[in-house]
N, C-alpha and C positions, 0 to 999 in steps of 0.2 A: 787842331786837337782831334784826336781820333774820336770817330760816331760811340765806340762801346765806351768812352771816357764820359762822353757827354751822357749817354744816359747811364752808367751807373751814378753820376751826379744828381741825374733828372731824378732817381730810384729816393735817393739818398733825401733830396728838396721835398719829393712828394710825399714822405711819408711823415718827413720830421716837421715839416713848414709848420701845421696846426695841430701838432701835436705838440704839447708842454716840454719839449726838451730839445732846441735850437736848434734850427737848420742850416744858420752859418758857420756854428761852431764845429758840426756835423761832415760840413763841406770841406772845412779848415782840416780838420783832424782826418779824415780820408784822403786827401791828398798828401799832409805831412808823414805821417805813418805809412803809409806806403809806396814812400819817397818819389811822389809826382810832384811836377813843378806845379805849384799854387795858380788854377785856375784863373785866378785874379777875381776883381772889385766885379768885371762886366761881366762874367759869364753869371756869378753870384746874382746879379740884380736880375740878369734874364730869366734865370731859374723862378725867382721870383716872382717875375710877371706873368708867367705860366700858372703857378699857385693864385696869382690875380685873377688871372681871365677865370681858373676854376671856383674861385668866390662869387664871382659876377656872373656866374648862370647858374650854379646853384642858389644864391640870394636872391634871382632876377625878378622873382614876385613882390621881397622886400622892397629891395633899391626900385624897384616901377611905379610901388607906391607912392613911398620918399619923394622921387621927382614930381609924383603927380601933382603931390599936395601941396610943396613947393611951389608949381607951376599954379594952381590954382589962388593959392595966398600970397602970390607975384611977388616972390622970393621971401617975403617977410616972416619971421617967427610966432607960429601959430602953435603952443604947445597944448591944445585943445585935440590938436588931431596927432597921432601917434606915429606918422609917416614925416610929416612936419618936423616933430622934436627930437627923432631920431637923428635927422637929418643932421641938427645943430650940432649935437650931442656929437657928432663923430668928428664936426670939423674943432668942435672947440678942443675935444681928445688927440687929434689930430696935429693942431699948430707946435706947441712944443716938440714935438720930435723932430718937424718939417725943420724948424727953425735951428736944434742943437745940430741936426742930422747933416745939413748942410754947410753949416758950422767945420765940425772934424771932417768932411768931403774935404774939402777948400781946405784945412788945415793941418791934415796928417792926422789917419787912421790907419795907417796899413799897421804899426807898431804893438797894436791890438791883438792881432791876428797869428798869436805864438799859441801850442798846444798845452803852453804853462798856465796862461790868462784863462784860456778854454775850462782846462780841467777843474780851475777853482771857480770860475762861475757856475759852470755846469751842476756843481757838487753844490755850491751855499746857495743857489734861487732853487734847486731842487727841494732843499729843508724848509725852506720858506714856504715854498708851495704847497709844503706836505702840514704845515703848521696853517695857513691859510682855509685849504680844504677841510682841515678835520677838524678846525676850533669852530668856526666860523658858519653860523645857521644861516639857510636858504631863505630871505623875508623878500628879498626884492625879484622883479623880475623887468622887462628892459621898459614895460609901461610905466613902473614906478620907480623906478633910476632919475638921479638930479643931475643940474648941470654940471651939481660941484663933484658929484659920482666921476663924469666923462672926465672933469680935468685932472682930476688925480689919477684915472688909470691913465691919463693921455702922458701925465708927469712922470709917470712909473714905466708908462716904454720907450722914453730916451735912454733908460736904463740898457735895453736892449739894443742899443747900438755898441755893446762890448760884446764880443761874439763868445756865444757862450752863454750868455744869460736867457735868451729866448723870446722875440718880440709878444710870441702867443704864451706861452710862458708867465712872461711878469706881469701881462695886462688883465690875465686870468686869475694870478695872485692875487693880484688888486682888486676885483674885483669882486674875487673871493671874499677878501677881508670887509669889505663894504658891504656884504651880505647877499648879494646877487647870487642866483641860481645856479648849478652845474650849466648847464644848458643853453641860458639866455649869456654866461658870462662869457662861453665860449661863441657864443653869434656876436656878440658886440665886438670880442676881438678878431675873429674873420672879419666881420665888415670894416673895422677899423685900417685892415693891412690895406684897403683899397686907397685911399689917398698919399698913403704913407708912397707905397711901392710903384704907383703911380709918380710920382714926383721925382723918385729916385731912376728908374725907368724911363722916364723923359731927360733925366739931364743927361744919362750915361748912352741913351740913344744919340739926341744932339752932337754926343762928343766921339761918338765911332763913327756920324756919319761925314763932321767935320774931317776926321785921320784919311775917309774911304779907303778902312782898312775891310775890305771885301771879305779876306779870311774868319774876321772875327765877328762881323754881321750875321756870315753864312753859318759860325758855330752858334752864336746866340740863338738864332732862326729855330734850330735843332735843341737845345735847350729849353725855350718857351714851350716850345710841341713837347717835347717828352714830359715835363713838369708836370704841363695840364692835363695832360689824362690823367696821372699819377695822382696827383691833389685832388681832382674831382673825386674818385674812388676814395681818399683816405678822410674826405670831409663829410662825404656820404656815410662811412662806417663809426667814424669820430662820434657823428650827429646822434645816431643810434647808441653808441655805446653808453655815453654821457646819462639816456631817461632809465637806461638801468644802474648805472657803478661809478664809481667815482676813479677821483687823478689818481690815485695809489699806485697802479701798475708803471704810472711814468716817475713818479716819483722814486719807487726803487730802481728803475733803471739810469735815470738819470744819479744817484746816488752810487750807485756802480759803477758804472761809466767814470764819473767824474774823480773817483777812486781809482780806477786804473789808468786813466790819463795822468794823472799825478805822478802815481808810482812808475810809470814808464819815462815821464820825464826827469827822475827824479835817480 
């Protein structure tokens, strides 16, 4: 794959990843629209793990705690301390997607991946998100979030494995709707992509290095690199935008977007 391919994708990953309006879907509809052959499943996860690595050093004061406390209450659940509950909180959010996610891997997902699916998710989680945000008062923040908080936003991002609906997206939805902050909704759902895109990034590693397709290591390689700088900066400005203004600006856009994806396929 050509290097300016791969980082208008990395361009594409870094902006949209943790921003409320899907980066798969993002990646999908730039390639079809502009009549390049579909990336495919690996370059998508690699882009990914680049947005990963940019979570895990911008969180790394969080996650340092998390393990500490972890490591101190010799793995056991201590929701007394707020590095601890964290902790659980993301794997218990976490299992359901693990579980459906690997599920449609092993069982056909590529059929997903039309700019028809795109446009109509893009367009209906966008309304939802917009009805989320603005009904729905700020009470909690990620100290006072329950277990049953994690399982349900964790339940509402297997939703985002239809491209097009948005992992950060729906999990912000959810969160919204549960009364969680601007702010704190959007840090639960960065930390949360970390086990997620981990898991997926490990299988889709194992199975390029199984092919020793060289070519497509040497593109992902390029891929993770341009991602991560990209996502650093867009989670750094995300972070900041959120303690002043809310989702609105992505939600007209996503409502846009998802309006003219339609009407072009249509």
């Amino acid at each position: 794959m050509p290097l300016i391919h791969i980082l208008e994708l990395a361009l594409i990953q870094g902006v949209t990843e943790f921003l409320p309006v899907s980066s798969s879907g993002h990646l999908i509809l730039f390639s079809s629209l502009n009549h390049l052959k579909d990336q495919g499943i690996e370059i998508d996860i690699a882009l990914h793990i680049g947005s990963l690595l940019a979570v895990l050093i911008y969180f790394a004061p969080m996650i340092c705690k998390m393990f500490q406390e972890m490591w101190q209450s010799k793995l056991r659940p201590d929701f007394h301390q707020s590095g601890n509950k964290l902790f659980w909180m993301l794997i218990i959010a976490s299992i359901p997607a693990l579980v459906v996610g690997f599920l449609l891997r092993n069982y056909g997902m590529e059929f997903l991946r039309t700019p028809k699916i795109i446009g109509f998710t893009i367009l209906f989680y966008g309304i939802v998100l917009y009805v989320a945000d603005r009904f729905s008062s700020a009470q909690k923040d990620l100290g006072s979030m329950t277990l049953k908080d994690s399982l349900l936003i964790g339940l509402a991002q297997c939703l985002a494995l239809v491209p097009g609906t948005s992992r950060s997206g729906i999990t912000i939805t959810m969160a919204r709707f549960l009364k969680i902050n601007r702010v704190d909704a959007a840090k639960f759902s960065m930390l949360l992509s970390v086990p997620v895109i981990a898991a997926a990034g490990a299988l889709e590693g194992y199975r390029l290095f199984k092919t020793s397709n060289l070519a497509a290591l040497s593109d992902c390689f390029y891929a993770v690199l341009f991602s991560f700088i990209i996502s650093y900066g867009v989670i750094y400005l995300m972070m900041k935008w959120l303690q002043r203004w809310s989702y609105l600006p992505f939600v007209i856009y996503r409502i846009a977007l998802g309006v003219a994806v339609i009407l072009t396929v249509f």
